[in-house]
N, C-alpha and C positions, 0 to 999 in steps of 0.2 A: 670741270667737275667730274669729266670720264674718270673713272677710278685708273683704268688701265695707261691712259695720258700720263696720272698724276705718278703712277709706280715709275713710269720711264723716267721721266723728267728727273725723280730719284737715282733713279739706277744711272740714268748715263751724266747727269748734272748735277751732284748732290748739294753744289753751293748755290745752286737757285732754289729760290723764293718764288712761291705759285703766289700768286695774287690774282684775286677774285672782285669783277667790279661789281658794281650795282647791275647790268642787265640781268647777268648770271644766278643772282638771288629774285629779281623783281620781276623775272620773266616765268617763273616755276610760281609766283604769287599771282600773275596775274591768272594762271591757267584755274590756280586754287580758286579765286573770286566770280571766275567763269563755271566754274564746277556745284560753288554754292548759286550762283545765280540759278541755272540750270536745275539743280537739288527743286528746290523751293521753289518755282514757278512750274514746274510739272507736277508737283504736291496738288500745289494749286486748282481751282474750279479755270473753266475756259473764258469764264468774262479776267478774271485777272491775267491770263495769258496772251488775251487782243490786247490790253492796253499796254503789257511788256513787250509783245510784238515789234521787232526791229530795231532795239535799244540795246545789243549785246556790245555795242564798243561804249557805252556811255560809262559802268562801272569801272571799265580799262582805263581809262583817261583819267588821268590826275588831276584834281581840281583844280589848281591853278590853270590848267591848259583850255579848260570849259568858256564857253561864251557866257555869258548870266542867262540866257534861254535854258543853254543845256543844263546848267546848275539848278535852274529852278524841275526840267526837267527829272534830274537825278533825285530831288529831294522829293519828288511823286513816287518813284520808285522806292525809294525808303521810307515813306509811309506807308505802300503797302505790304512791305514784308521786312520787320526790324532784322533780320539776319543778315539780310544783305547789303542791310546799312555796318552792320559790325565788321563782316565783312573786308567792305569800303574802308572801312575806319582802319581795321587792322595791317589792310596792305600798305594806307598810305603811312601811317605813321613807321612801319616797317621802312620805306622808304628815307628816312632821316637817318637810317641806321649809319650811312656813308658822309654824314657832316662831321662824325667825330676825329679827329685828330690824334687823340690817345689811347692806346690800348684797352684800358685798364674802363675809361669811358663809354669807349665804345662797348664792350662786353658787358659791363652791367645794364647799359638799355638793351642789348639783344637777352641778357636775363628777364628782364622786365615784361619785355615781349613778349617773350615767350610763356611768363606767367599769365600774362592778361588772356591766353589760349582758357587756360583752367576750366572757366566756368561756360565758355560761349558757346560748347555746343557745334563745331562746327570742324568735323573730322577730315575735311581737306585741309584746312590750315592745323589742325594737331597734326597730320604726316609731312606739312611742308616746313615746320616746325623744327623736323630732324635732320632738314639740309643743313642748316647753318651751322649745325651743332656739328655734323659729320664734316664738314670741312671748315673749320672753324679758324685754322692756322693761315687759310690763303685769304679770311675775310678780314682778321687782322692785321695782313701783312699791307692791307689797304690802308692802313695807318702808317706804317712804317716807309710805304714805296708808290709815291702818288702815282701812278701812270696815266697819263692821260690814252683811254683807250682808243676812245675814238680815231685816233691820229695813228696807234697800232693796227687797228685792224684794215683802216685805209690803206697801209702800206705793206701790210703781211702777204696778201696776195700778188703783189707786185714783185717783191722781195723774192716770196714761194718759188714762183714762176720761174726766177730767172734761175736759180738757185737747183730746181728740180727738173728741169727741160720744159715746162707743162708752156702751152701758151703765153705769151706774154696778154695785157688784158687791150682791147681794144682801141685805136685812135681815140674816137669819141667818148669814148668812156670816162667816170669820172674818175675812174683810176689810172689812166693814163698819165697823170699830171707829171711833167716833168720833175726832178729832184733838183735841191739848190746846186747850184754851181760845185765845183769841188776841184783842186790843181787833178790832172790826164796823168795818166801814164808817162806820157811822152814827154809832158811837162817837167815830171819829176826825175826822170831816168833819163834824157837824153846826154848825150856825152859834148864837152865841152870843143865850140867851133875848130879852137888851133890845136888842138890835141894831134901830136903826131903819132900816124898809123902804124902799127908794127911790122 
């Protein structure tokens, strides 16, 4: 989402297609749900900041990922200060943004979204608001061009390396992993046994 990345990739690639995954949007949202947390619990008197005390990755976690402790946990924290339950509410559902398959689908729930901002009052998420909107073409091409990233970004460094002279990445590492099999050089080019020499 470097603008300057994105101009290149133009200038020297123009038949590529930026595609943008979910970290890239839900990692600028999570920072926003840390900034309202932080907002609102320094407002706050100091008895409500001992019982927030030590709970800054609880609102990061996606509910699904919570044990029922931490769930019932979170749901203390949003009783004591409704913002940061909307918050909550607003990144995870932002998070569904990447189940759509369709264009045309997906766009009108990021409109949506971005409506339900309107009234909440909560001016990190109206600036984080304007990413998705400024790169709007690489979020949709997520519909168009599934990549699995995960398995990109495991291999980019590996690739980089050989590619740029930089280090190759460590034996032990988990990027070491050897690549599938594939026909050698030698394999392919060697010259046939009875061929006579010139």
């Amino acid at each position: 989402m470097w603008a300057p990345y994105s101009a290149s990739i133009q200038q020297w690639a123009p038949n590529c297609a930026i595609v943008y995954d979910k970290f890239q949007v839900m990692q600028p949202a999570n920072a926003a749900i840390d900034e309202v947390r932080r907002a609102e619990f320094f407002r706050t008197g100091q008895a409500r900041r001992d019982v927030v005390k030590g709970k800054r990755w609880l609102p990061l976690t996606r509910w699904v990922h919570l044990t029922e402790a931490k769930q019932q946990q979170l749901n203390q924290l949003f009783s004591l200060n409704r913002r940061v339950m909307k918050a909550y509410l607003l990144k995870e559902s932002l998070d569904r943004l990447w189940t759509y398959t369709y264009e045309g689908a997906m766009l009108r729930y990021l409109k949506n979204w971005i409506r339900q901002l309107r009234w909440q009052r909560l001016p990190a998420f109206e600036k984080l608001a304007h990413m998705p909107i400024d790169h709007l073409d690489g979020i949709l091409n997520y519909c168009r061009v599934k990549v699995r990233f995960g398995v990109a970004t495991t291999t980019s460094p590996t690739c980089c390396s050989k590619l740029s002279g930089w280090p190759s990445p460590k034996p032990n590492s988990p990027l070491s992993g050897k690549p599938p099999k594939m026909g050698t050089l030698s394999d392919s080019c060697s010259e046939p046994e009875n061929q006579i020499p010139l």
